[in-house]
GUMARBA-191454 format. One line per field, with one value per residue (C-alpha): residue number from 0; residue in three letters; x negated, y negated, z negated. Coordinates in Angstrom, 2 decimals. Layout:
REM GUMARBA-191454
num = NUM	...
residu = ALA	...
px = X	...
py = Y	...
pz = Z	...
END
This chain:
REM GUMARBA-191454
num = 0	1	2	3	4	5	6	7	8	9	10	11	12	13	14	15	16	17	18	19	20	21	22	23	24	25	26	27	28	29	30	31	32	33	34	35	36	37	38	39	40	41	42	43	44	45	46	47	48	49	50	51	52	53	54	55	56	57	58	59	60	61	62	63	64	65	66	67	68	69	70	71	72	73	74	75	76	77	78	79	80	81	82	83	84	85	86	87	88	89	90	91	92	93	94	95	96	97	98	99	100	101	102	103	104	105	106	107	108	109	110	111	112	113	114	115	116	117	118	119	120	121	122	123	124	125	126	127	128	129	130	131	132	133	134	135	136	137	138	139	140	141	142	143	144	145	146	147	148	149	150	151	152	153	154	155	156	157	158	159	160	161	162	163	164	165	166	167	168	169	170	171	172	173	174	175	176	177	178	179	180	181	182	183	184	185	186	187	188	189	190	191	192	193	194	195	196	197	198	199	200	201	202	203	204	205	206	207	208	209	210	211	212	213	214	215	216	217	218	219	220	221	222	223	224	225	226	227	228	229	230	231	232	233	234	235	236	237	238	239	240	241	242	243	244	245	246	247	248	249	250	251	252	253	254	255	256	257	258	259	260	261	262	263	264	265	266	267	268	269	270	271	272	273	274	275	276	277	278	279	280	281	282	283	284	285	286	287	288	289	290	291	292	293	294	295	296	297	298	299	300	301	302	303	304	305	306	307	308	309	310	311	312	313	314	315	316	317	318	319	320	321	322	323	324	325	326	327	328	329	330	331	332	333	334	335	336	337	338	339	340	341	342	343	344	345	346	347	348	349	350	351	352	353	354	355	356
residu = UNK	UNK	UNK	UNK	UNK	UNK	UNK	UNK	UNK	UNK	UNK	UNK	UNK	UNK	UNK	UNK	UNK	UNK	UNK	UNK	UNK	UNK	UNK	UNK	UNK	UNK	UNK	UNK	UNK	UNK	UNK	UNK	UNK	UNK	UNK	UNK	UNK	UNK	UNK	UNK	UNK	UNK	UNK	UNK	UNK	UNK	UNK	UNK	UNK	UNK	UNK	UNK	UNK	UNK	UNK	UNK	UNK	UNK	UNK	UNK	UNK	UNK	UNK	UNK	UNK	UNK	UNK	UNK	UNK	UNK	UNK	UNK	UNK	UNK	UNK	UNK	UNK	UNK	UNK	UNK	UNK	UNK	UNK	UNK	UNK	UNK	UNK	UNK	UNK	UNK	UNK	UNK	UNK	UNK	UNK	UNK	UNK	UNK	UNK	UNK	UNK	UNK	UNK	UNK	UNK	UNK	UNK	UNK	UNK	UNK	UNK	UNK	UNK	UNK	UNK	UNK	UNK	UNK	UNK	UNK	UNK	UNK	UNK	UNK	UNK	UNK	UNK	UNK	UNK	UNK	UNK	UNK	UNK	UNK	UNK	UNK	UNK	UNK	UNK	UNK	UNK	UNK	UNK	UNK	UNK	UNK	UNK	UNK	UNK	UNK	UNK	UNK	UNK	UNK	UNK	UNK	UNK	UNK	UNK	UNK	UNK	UNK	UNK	UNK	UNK	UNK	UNK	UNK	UNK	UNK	UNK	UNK	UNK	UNK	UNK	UNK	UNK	UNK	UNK	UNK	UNK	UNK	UNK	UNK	UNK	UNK	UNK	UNK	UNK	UNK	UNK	UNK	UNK	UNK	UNK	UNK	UNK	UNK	UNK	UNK	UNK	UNK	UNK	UNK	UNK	UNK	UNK	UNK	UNK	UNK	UNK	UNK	UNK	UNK	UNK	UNK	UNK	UNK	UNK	UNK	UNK	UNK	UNK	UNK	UNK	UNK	UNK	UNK	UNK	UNK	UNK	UNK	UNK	UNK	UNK	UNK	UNK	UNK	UNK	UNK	UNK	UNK	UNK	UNK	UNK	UNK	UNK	UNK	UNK	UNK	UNK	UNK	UNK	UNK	UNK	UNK	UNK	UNK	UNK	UNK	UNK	UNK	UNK	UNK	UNK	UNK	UNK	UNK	UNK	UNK	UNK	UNK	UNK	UNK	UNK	UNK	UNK	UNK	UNK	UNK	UNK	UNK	UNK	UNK	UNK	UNK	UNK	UNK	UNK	UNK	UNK	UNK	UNK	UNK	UNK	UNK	UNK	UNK	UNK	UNK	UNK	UNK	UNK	UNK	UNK	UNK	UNK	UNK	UNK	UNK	UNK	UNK	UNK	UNK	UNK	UNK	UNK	UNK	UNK	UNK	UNK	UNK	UNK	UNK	UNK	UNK	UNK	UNK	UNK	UNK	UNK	UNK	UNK	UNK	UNK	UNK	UNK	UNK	UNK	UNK	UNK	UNK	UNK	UNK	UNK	UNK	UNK	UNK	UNK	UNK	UNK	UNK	UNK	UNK	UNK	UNK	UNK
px = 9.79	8.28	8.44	5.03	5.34	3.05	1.51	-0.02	-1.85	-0.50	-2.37	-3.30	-4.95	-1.53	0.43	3.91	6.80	8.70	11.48	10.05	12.31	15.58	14.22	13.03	9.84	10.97	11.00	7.27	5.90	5.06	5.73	8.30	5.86	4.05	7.14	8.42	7.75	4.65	6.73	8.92	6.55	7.01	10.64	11.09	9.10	10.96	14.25	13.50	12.13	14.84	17.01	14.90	14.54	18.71	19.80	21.13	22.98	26.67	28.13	28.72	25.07	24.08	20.45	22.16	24.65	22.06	20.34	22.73	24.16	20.30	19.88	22.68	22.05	18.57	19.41	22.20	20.44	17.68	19.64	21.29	18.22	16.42	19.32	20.86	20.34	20.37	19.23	17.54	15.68	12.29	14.31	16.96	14.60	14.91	18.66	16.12	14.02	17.08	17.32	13.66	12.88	15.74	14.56	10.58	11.84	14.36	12.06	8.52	10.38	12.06	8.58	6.47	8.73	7.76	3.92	3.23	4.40	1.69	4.67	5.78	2.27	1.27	4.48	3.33	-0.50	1.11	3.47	0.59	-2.16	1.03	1.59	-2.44	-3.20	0.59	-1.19	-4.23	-2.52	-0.46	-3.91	-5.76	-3.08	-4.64	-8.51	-10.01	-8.27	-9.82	-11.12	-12.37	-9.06	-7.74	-11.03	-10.82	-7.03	-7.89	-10.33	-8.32	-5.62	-7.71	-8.94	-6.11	-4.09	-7.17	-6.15	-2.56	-3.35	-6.12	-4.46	-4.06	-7.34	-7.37	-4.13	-5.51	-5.90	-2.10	-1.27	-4.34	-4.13	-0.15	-1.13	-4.39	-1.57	0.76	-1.87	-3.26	0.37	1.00	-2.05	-1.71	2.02	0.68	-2.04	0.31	3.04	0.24	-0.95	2.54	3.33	-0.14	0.93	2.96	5.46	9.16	11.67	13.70	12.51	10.26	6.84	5.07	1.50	-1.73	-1.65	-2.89	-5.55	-4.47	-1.59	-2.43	-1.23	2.84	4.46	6.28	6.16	8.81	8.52	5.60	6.00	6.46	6.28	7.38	10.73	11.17	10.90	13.82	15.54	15.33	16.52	19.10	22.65	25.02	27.33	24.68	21.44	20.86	22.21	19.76	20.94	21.22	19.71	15.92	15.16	17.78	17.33	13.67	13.74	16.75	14.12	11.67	13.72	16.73	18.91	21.89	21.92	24.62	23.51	25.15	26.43	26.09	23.14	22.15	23.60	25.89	28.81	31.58	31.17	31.51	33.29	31.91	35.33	34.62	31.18	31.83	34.17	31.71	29.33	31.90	32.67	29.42	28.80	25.33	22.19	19.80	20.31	17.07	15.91	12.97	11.08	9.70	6.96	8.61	7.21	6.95	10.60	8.05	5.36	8.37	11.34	14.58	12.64	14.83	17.74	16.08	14.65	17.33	14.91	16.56	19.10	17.69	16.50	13.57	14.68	16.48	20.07	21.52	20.09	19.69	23.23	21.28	24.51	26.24	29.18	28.34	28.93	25.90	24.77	27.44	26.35	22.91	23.35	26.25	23.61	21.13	23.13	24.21	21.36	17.97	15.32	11.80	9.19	7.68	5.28	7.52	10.79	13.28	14.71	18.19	19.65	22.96	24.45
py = 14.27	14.61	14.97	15.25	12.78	10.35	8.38	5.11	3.75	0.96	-1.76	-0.16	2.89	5.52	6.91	6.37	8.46	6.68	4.81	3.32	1.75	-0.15	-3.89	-6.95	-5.55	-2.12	-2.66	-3.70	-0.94	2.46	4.35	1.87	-0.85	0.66	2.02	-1.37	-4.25	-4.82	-8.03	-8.84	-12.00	-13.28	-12.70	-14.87	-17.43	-17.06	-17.41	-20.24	-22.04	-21.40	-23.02	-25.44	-26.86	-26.12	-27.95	-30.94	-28.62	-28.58	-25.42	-23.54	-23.14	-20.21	-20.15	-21.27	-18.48	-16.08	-16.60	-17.13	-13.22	-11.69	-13.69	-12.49	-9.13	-9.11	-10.67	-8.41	-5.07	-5.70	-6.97	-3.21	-1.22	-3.04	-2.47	0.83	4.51	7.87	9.10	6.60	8.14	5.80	6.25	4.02	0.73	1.39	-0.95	-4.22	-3.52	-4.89	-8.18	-8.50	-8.34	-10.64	-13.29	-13.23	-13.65	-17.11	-18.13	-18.02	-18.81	-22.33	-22.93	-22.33	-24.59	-27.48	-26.37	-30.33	-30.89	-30.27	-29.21	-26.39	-25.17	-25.07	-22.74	-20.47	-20.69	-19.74	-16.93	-15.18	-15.56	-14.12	-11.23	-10.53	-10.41	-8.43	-6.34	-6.08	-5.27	-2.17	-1.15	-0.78	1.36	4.25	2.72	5.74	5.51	3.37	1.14	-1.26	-1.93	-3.85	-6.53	-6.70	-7.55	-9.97	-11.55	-11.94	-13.31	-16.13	-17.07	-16.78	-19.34	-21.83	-21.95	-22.41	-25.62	-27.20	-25.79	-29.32	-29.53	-25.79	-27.09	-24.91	-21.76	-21.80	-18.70	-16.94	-18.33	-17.19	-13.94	-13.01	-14.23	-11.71	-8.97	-9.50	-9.17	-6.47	-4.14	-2.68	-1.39	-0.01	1.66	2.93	4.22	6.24	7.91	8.84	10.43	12.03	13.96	17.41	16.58	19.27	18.83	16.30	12.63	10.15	9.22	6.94	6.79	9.13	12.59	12.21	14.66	15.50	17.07	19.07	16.62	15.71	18.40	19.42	22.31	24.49	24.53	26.55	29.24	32.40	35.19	37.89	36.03	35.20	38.70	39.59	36.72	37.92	41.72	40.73	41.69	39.33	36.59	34.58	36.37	34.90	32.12	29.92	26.81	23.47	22.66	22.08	25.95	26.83	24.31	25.04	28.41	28.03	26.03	28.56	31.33	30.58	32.52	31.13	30.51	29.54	26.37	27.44	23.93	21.94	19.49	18.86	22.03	20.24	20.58	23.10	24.98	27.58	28.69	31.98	33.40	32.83	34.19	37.18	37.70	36.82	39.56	42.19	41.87	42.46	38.70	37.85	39.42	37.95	34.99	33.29	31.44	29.59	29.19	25.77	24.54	22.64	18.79	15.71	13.79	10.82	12.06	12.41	11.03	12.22	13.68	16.65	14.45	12.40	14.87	17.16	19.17	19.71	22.04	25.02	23.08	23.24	26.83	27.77	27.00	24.25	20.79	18.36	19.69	23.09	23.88	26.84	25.04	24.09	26.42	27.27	27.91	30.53	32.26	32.63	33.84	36.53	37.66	37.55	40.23	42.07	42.67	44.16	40.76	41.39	38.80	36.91	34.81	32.50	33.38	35.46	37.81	39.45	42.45	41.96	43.38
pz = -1.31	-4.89	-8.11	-9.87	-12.91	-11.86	-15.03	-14.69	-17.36	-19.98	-21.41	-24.37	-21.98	-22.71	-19.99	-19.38	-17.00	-14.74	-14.97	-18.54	-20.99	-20.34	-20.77	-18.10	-17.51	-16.62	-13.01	-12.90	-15.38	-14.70	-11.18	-10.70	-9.87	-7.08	-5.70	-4.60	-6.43	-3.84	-2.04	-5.00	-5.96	-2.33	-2.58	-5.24	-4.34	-0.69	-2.81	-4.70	-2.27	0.52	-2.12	-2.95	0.81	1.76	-1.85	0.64	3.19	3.77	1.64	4.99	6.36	7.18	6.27	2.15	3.02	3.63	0.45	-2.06	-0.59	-0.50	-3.42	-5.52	-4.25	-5.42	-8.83	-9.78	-8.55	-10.91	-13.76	-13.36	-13.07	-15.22	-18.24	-17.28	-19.43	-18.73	-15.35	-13.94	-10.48	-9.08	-5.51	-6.96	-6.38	-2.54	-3.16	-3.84	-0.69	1.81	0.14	-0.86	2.66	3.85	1.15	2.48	5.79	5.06	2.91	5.20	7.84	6.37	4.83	8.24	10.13	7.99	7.64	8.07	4.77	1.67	-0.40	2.08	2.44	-1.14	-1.61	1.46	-0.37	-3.65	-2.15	-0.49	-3.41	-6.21	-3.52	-3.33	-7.32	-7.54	-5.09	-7.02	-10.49	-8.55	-7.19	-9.89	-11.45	-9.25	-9.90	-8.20	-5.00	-2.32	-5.50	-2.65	-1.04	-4.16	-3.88	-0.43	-0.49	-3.23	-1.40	1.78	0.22	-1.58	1.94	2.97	0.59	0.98	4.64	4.32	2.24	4.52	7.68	8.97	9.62	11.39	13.58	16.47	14.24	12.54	13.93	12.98	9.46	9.32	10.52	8.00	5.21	6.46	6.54	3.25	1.86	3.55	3.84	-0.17	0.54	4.10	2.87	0.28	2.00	5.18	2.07	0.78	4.46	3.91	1.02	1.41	-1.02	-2.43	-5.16	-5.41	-6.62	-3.62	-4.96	-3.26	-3.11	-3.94	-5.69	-9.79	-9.98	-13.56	-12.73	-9.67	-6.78	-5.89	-6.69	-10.51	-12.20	-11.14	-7.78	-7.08	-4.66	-6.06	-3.21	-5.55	-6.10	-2.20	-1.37	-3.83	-2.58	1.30	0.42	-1.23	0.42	-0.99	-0.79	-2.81	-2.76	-6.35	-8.98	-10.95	-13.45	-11.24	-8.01	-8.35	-8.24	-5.87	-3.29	-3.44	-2.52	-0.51	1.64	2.16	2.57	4.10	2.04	-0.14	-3.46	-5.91	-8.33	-11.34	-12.94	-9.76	-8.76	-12.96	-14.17	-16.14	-14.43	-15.31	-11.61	-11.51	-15.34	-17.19	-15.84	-12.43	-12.34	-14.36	-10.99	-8.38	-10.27	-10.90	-6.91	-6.12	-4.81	-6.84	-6.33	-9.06	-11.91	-12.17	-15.72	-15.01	-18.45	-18.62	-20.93	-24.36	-24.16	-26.12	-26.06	-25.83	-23.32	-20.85	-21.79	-20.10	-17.29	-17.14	-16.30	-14.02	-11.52	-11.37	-12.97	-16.64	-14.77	-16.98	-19.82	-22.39	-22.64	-19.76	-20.52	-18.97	-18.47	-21.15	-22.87	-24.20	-26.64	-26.63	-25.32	-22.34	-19.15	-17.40	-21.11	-21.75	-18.46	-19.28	-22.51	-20.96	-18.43	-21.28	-23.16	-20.35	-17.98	-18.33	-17.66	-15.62	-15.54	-12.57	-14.02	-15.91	-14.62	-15.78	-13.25	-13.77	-11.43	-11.16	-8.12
END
């Protein structure tokens, strides 16, 4: 799956990477919030209300059992994504979806089986009306897709609360009602993730949802088939038909061609594998066919920040050398600057192309 950096507008109408800054809301802005957060309302309110109605229980009851251990889980894996730095991948918010779904299930389920009580019903009105506006605020995050989907789910899920409350009076329609509150909660993340599957997607970060025109569909620069460089690739005769900086490239064309390819600094090209010594010897033994340096366009710290180290894709930097460390220091740096002064360089399209067996 994907990588394209999917922007999603802010309230004052600027775009914004993924993965936002470290803070409380981070988990709800950006990508971030349409790659999960879809259910989190209901979770809560399935959390806090499963508390609410076990608060008299003994201490060993399973049902309390179950939610203080989804609930912890939940708490705790947020309070960690929301706060850490660095590399911080979208695909890491799949750890909330185990307990999110474990908490709407306790807590719809404790709620349903005492439906006769106003209390429990206003909670299952209020968890499926905060699920269809949630729903609605993700939506319109991609306006131009399926604009009418975001109403309709609005809509239904209006209805839908109004019935929970009066549902009494509808005693012979409870099951309908429970079921058009289900569906309105979960028609936005449906229609979500059959578009995601619809999308051909490569590289190496999930992202959910439809293409953004601006930037040419789901997949990031880099990536782009280059036939020129496959056919290289597939006449080489080598141990490693050719070595590029991290794994992005490499795996890539690894992919289509089914040829091997050594990741020079390991998946973020920051690693010290394999030393300058130790590829100097693979290329004096005739072992490496071609070092690739993919030249990547310089951007705006701010207009993406530290998406090099979150995709995997800073393996050969702003210019080429080795992930987000670009000094001279570090190894896959010293490599490419040794082929760089050793071996003649031809350009395809934006990538430099070294001979070296």
């Amino acid at each position: 799956m994907v990588a394209a950096r999917r922007q999603v507008k802010s309230p004052a109408g600027s775009f914004q990477g993924f993965g936002s800054q470290p803070g409380v809301t981070r988990l709800f802005s950006g990508e971030l919030g349409t790659e999960f957060s879809w259910l989190l309302p209901a979770a809560v309110v399935g959390l806090i209300a499963g508390v609410w109605v076990t608060r008299r229980v003994a201490r060993t009851d399973r049902v309390r059992a179950g939610l203080v251990l989804w609930g912890g889980w939940l708490v705790v894996t947020a309070a960690v994504l929301s706060y850490m730095s660095r590399s911080f991948h979208s695909y890491y918010s799949v750890m909330l979806a185990p307990p999110m779904a474990a908490l709407i299930g306790i807590g719809a389920t404790q709620l349903w089986q005492r439906r006769d009580q106003i209390g429990a019903r206003a909670t299952l009105s209020v968890m499926c009306l905060a699920t269809g506006v949630w729903t609605f605020v993700l939506l319109d995050r991609t306006s131009n897709w399926l604009p009418w989907l975001r109403w309709s789910i609005l809509a239904l899920s209006i209805v839908a609360a109004v019935l929970l409350v009066g549902m009494p009076r509808l005693r012979r329609f409870s099951l309908v009602i429970g079921a058009v509150a289900l569906i309105s909660g979960l028609i936005g993340p449906t229609a979500y993730a059959v578009e995601t599957v619809a999308q051909a997607h490569s590289g190496g970060s999930p992202v959910a949802g439809p293409a953004r025109p601006s930037h040419g569909g789901q997949n990031r620069g880099g990536n782009t088939d280059d036939s020129a460089i496959d056919d290289l690739i597939t006449s080489a005769n080598t141990r490693w038909a050719a070595a590029a900086v991290g794994a992005s490239d490499v795996s890539a064309i690894e992919l289509r061609t089914g040829a091997p390819l050594l990741a020079v600094g390991g998946f973020s090209g920051r690693d010290e594998s394999p030393t300058l010594a130790q590829f100097q010897t693979y290329v004096a033994d005739h072992q490496v066919g071609y070092y690739l340096v993919r030249q990547r366009p310089n951007r705006d710290e701010q207009d993406e920040p530290e998406q090099n180290d979150q995709n995997g894709q800073g393996a050969q930097g702003r210019n080429g050398q080795g992930g987000r460390d670009d000094s001279a220091q570090s190894t896959s740096a010293q490599i490419t600057a040794w082929v760089r002064a050793n071996y003649a360089v031809t350009m395809l399209g934006n990538v430099e192309v070294y001979h070296l067996d």
